[in-house]
C-alpha positions in Angstrom: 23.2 24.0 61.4 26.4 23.6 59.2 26.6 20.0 60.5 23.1 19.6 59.7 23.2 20.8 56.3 26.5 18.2 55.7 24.4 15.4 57.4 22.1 15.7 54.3 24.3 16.3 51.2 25.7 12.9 52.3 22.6 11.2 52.4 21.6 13.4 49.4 24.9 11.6 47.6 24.1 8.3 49.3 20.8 7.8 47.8 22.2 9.3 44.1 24.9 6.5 44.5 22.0 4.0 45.0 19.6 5.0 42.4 22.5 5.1 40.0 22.0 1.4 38.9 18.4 1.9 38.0 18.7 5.2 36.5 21.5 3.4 34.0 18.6 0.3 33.5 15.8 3.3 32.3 18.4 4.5 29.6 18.8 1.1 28.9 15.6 0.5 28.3 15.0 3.7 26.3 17.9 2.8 24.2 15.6 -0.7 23.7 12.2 0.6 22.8 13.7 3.3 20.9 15.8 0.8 18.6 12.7 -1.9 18.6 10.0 0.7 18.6 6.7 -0.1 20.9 5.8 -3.1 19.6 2.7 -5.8 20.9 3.0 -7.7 17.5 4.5 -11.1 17.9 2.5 -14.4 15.9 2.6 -17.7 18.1 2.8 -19.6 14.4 4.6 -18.8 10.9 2.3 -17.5 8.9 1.1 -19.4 5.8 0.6 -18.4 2.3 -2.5 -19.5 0.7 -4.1 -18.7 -2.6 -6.4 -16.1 -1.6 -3.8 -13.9 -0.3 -3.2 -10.4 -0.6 0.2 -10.0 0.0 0.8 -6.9 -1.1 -0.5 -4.2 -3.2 -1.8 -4.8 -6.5 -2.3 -8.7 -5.3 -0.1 -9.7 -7.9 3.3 -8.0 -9.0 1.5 -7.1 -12.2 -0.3 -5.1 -9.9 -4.1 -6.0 -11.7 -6.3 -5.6 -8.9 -7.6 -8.7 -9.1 -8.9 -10.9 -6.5 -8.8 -14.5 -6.6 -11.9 -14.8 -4.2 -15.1 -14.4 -5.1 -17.4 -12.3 -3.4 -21.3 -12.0 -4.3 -23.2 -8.9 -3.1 -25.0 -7.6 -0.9 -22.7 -7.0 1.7 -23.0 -6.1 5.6 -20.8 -5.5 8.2 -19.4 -7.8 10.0 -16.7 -5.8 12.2 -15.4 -2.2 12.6 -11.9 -1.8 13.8 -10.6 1.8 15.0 -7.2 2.4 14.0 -7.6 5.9 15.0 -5.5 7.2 12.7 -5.6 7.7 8.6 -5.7 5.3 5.8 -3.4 6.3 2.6 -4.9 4.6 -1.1 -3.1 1.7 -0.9 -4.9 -0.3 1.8 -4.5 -3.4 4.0 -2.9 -6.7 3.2 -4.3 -10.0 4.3 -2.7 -13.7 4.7 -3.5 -16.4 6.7 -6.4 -15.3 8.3 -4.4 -11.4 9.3 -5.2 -8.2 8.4 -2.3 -5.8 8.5 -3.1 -1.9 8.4 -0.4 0.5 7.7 -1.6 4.0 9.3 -0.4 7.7 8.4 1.0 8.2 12.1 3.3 5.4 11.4 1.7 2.1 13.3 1.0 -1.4 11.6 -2.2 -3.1 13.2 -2.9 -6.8 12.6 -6.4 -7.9 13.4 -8.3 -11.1 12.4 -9.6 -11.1 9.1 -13.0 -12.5 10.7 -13.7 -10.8 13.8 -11.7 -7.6 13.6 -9.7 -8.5 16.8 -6.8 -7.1 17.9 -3.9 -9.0 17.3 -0.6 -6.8 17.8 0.8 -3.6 16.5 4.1 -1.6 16.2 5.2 1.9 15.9 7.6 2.7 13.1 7.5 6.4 14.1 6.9 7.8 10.9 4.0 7.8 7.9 3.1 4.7 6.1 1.7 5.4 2.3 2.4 2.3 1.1 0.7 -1.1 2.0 3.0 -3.8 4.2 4.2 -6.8 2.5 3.6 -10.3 4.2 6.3 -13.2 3.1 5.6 -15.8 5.7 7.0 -14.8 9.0 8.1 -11.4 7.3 6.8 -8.3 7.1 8.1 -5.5 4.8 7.2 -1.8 5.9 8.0 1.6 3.7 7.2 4.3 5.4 7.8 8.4 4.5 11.0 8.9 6.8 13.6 10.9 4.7 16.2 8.7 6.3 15.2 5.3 7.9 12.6 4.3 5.5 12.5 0.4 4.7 11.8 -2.0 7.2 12.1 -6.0 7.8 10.0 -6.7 10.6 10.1 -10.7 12.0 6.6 -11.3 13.3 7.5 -14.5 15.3 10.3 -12.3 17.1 7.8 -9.0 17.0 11.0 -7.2 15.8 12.8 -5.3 13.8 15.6 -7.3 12.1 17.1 -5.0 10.3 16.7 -1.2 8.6 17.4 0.7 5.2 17.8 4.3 4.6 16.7 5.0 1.0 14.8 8.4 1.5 11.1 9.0 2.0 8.4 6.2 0.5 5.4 7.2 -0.1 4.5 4.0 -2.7 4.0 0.5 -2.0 7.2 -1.8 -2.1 6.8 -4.7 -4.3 8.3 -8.7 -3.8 9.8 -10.7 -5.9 11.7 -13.5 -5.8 14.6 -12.5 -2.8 14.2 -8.9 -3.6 12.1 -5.8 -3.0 11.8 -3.0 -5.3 10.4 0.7 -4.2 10.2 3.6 -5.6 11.3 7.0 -3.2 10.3 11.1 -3.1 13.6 11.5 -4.3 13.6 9.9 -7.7 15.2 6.9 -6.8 14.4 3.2 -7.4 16.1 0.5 -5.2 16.4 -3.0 -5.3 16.8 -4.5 -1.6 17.6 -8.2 -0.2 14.6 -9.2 1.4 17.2 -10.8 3.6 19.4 -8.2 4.9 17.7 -4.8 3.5 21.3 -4.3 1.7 20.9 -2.5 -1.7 21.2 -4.5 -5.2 21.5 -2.0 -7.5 19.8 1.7 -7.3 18.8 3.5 -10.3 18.5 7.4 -10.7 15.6 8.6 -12.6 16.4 10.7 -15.1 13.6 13.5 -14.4 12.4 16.2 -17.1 11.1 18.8 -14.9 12.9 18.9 -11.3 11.1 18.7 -8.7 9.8 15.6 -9.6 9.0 12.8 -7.1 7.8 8.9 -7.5 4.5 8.4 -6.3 3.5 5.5 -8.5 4.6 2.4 -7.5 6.2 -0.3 -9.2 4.8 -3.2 -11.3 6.8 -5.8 -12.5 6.4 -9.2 -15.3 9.1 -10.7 -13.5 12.0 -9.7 -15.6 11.3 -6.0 -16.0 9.9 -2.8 -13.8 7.3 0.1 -14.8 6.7 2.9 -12.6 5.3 6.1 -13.4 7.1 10.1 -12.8 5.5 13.3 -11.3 7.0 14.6 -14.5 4.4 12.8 -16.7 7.1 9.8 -17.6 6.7 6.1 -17.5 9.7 4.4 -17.0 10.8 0.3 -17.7 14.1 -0.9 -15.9 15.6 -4.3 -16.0 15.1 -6.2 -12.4 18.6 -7.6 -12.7 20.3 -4.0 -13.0 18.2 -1.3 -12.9 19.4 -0.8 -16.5 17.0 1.8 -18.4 15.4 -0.4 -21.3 12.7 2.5 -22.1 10.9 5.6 -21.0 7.6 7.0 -22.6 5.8 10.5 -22.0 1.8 11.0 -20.9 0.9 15.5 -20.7 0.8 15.5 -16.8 1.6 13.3 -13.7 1.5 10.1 -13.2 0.9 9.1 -9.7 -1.4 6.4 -10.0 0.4 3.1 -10.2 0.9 1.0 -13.6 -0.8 -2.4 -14.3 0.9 -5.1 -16.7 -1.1 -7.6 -18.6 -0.9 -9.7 -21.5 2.7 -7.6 -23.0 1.0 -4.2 -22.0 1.7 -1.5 -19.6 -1.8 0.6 -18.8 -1.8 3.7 -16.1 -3.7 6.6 -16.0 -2.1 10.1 -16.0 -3.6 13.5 -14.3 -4.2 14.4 -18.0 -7.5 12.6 -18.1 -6.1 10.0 -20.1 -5.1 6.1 -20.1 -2.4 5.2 -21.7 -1.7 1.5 -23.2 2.1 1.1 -24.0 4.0 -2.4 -25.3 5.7 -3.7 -22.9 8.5 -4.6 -24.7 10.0 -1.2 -26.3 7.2 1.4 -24.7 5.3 2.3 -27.8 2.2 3.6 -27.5 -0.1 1.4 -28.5 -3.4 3.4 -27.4 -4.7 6.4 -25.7 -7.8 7.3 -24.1 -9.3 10.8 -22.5 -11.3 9.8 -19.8 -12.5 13.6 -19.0 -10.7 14.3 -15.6 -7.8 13.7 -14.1 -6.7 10.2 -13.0 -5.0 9.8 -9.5 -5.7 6.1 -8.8 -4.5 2.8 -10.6 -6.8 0.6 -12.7 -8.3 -2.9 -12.5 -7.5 -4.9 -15.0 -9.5 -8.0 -16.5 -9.1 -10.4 -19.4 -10.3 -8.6 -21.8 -11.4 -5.1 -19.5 -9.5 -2.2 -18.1 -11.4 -0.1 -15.5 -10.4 3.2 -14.0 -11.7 6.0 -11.9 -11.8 9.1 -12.0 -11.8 12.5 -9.9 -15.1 13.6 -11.8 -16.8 10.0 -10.4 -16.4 8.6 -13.3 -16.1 4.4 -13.3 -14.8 3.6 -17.1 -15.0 0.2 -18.6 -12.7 -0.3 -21.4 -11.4 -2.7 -24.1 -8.0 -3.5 -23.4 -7.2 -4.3 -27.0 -8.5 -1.0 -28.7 -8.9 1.6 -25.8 -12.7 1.8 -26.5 -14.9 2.9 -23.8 -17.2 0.2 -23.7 -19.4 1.5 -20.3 -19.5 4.7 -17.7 -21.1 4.3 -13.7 -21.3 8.0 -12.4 -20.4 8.0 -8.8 -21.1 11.2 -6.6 -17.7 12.0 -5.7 -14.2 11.4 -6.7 -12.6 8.6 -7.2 -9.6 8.6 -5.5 -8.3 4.6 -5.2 -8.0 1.7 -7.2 -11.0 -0.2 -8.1 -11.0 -4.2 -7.4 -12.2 -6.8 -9.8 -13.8 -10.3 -7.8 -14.4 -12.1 -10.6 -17.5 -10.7 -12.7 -18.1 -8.1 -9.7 -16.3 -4.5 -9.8 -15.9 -3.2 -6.2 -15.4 0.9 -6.4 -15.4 3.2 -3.3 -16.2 6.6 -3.2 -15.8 9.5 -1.3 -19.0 10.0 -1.6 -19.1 7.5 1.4 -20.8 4.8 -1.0 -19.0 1.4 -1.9 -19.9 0.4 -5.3 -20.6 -3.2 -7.0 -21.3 -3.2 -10.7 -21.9 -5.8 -13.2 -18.1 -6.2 -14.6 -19.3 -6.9 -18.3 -22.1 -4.1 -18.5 -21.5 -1.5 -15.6 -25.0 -2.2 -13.8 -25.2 -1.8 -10.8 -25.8 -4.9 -8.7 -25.3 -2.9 -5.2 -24.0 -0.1 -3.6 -23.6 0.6 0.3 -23.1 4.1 2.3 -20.6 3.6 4.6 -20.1 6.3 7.7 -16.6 7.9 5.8 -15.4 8.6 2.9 -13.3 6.0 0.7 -10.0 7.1 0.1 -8.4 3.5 0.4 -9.1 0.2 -2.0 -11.4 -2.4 -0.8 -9.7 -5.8 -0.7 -11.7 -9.2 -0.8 -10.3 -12.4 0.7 -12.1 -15.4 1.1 -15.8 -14.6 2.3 -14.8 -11.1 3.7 -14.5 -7.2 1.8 -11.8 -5.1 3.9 -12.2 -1.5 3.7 -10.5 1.2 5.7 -12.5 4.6 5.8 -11.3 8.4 6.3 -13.2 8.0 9.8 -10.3 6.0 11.3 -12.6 2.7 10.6 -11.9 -0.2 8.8 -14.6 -2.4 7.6 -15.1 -6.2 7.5 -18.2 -6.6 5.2 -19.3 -10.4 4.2 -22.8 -11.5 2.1 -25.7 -12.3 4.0 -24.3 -11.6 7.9 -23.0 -8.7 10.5 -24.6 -6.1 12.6 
């Protein structure tokens, strides 16, 4: 029996010897996937940037909302993609043809921008608030993490090329040039080679009233950036430093995310109010009550600001003077940013309903109940609305076609 019982500790620690060179190849492998992240999202081609873009949020680093395409209601849809997972405000981007969706469980989808087929995805493990940025064969990810929180991602290697820990993002990093610039939980603003994800300069925000966090992401006129304060600041910061060149003060929050146009800085606060300051030395230069609180970012036009608010209020206003020149009353909140395609306002709901009004006069050409609310801004490119819904859908919806 006692020969018996050696017999098989031998072969016991024959076979362990054996199975030692693939047990060392799984925590290889581990080690891999958990580095790289599970990741199907690999282009066969460079992506190419084309004037009807949305690279990031905002479309423009003024962050106006404004489309270059235009887009005629009425709308159907064309395709439904299931991300099965949530949508933050901030939305998708699009470029060459690819739809990128940043989810709150932490996974980037592409899909085609005409079908709303699969193309790849990748796990970054944690929330993403903000929307991705697309620079050609790179794409820029932010995502909640209080450590690891900025990511370059090479979509022709379907990789991860290389990481920053800045503390938790929940705002939407903004390109320019070589450089990113984001805003963190922790009052923080960074500016990061687009490169090699090494830090710039970092700037401390002076806050009022601790805690304070920045939710509003930045905007930028290429030489300076804005960014709103939980404390009810505005801030302005050189892009070459992170120098302070002004601050200014709205009664509540600001979370929703500034717009720059013609030397003026506009953003709503959870006062009820826009705010117009000058650019240049942050005086205010208007301010209007609006009747509610404002938690999303405006659209802003030549001569028009529009805003939304969580009443359902849709407010036209004179960008010069602050005058309201129009209401539409939806039947919910308002909780994103509308989009301006050309003379055609596109305002979701979460009241389910997807809105298009006149942009001059507020009528209403059109208006679509969708089968979730509308937490997230629509985004037009080319012949095609993209809208991601609280139901874990997103939306392709073009004129005159779909199911």
């Amino acid at each position: 029996m006692i020969a018996v019982c050696r017999l098989r500790i031998v072969e016991w620690r024959r076979r362990q010897i054996s199975l030692q060179p693939f047990v060392k190849l799984f925590f290889v492998i581990l080690l891999v996937v958990g580095f790289y992240g599970c990741s199907n999202l690999q282009l066969l081609k460079t992506p190419q940037n084309d004037s009807h873009q949305w690279q990031q949020y905002g479309g423009t680093i003024e962050r106006t909302n404004g489309s270059s395409s235009l887009l005629q209601p009425p709308l159907s849809v064309a395709w439904m993609y299931d991300a099965s997972a949530g949508y933050s405000e901030y939305s998708v981007t699009i470029a060459d043809s690819i739809v990128y969706i940043g989810t709150l469980l932490g996974e980037v989808y592409a899909v085609h921008a005409h079908t709303g087929e699969n193309i790849g995805s990748y796990d970054f493990e944690s929330a993403i608030y903000g929307a991705p940025v697309v620079d050609h064969s790179m794409l820029y990810v932010a995502t909640a993490n209080s450590e690891v929180s900025l990511y370059g991602f090479d979509l022709m290697k379907g990789r991860v090329v290389w990481k920053a820990a800045l503390g938790g993002i929940e705002t939407s990093p903004l390109l320019l040039g070589d450089n990113l610039f984001v805003t963190t939980l922790d009052g923080d603003v960074y500016s990061i080679n687009k490169h090699t994800g090494t830090a710039n300069w970092k700037f401390l925000t002076p806050l009022f009233e601790r805690p304070a966090f920045l939710r509003s992401s930045p905007a930028s006129d290429g030489k300076s950036l804005v960014f709103g304060c939980d404390d009810g600041s505005v801030f302005c910061i050189s892009i070459e430093d992170g120098k302070l060149l002004w601050h200014s003060r709205t009664e509540k929050s600001v979370v929703a995310s500034p717009s720059i146009w013609n030397g003026r800085v506009f953003v709503g606060s959870q006062d009820g109010a826009m705010y117009a300051f000058n650019l240049s030395d942050g005086a205010l230069v208007w301010k209007q009550s609006l009747g509610s609180p404002i938690y999303s970012s405006q659209a802003v036009g030549e001569h028009y600001v529009y805003a939304g608010t969580s009443s359902g209020d849709i407010v036209c206003l004179k960008s010069e003077t602050g005058e309201i020149l129009w209401r539409h009353k939806a039947q919910s909140a308002i909780s994103c940013a509308p989009l301006l395609a050309g003379k055609v306002l596109y305002v979701g709901s979460l009241d389910r309903s997807l809105y298009a009004l006149d942009a001059d006069t507020g009528t209403l050409l059109w208006n679509e109940t969708l089968e979730g609310r509308i937490k997230s801004m629509p985004v037009v490119w080319n012949e095609f609305l993209v809208l991601p819904l609280d139901n874990k859908m997103v939306v392709g919806m073009k004129r005159g076609g779909g199911e």
